[in-house]
Structure formats: structure tokens, C-alpha cells
C-alpha positions, -999 to +999 in steps of 0.1 A: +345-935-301+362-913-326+345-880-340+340-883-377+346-850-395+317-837-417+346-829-442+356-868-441+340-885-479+322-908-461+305-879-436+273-882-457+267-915-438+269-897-402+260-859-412+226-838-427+242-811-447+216-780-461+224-746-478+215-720-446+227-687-464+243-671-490+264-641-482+279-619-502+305-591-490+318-556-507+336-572-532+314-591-544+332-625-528+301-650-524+302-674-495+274-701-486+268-710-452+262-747-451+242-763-420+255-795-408+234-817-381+237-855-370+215-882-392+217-902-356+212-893-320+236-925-311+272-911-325+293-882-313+293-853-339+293-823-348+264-794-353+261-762-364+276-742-400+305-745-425+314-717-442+328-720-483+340-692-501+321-698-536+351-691-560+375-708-545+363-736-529+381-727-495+364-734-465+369-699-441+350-710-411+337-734-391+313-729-364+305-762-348+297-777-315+307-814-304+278-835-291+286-865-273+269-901-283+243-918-261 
């Protein structure tokens, strides 16, 4: 079946999501590293970390792999 995005609203439902990291670089530019993982082992998602750049609210990388459902 389709692949829901972790960014999708209702990505709650299918996704785990805790704060991993914070990083901040030279200028001072905070960014948290969020851990996403599958609530079940039965869907095909995604793992692995989002990355948000705190003052803006932009997401700057995304470092997932695909698992497929049983």
C-alpha cells in the first residue's frame, strides 16, 4: 500500500516521533534532530531522523530509510 509521510497531519497515527539532538552551528543557527520510527511492524514506513532548523521552521534534511510492511 501507499507510504504515508511522517510530515502528512495524520502521521501521528502511523509514526513515533522523539527529540534525538540539538545542534547548534557557528552562527548560532539551532537545529533539532527529530527521530521518527514506525508505531506498527504491519505498514510500510519510514525510520530514521528529520532535521528542523529552529527559527525558521524549515525542515533541511531528511535522513530516512523505507521499510517494507509484513
Amino acid at each position: 500500500g501507499p507510504i504515508l509521510s511522517p510530515l502528512h497531519p495524520s502521521g501521528i497515527l502511523s509514526y513515533k516521533y522523539k527529540l534525538n539532538e540539538i545542534l547548534t552551528d557557528e552562527q548560532g543557527d539551532t537545529t533539532y534532530v527529530i527521530k521518527i520510527s514506525s508505531r506498527s511492524v504491519g505498514n510500510s514506513t519510514m525510520e530514521g531522523s528529520l532535521y528542523i532548523k529552529k527559527n525558521d521552521w524549515v525542515l533541511t534534511r531528511v535522513d530516512v530509510e523505507m521499510h517494507k510492511g509484513r
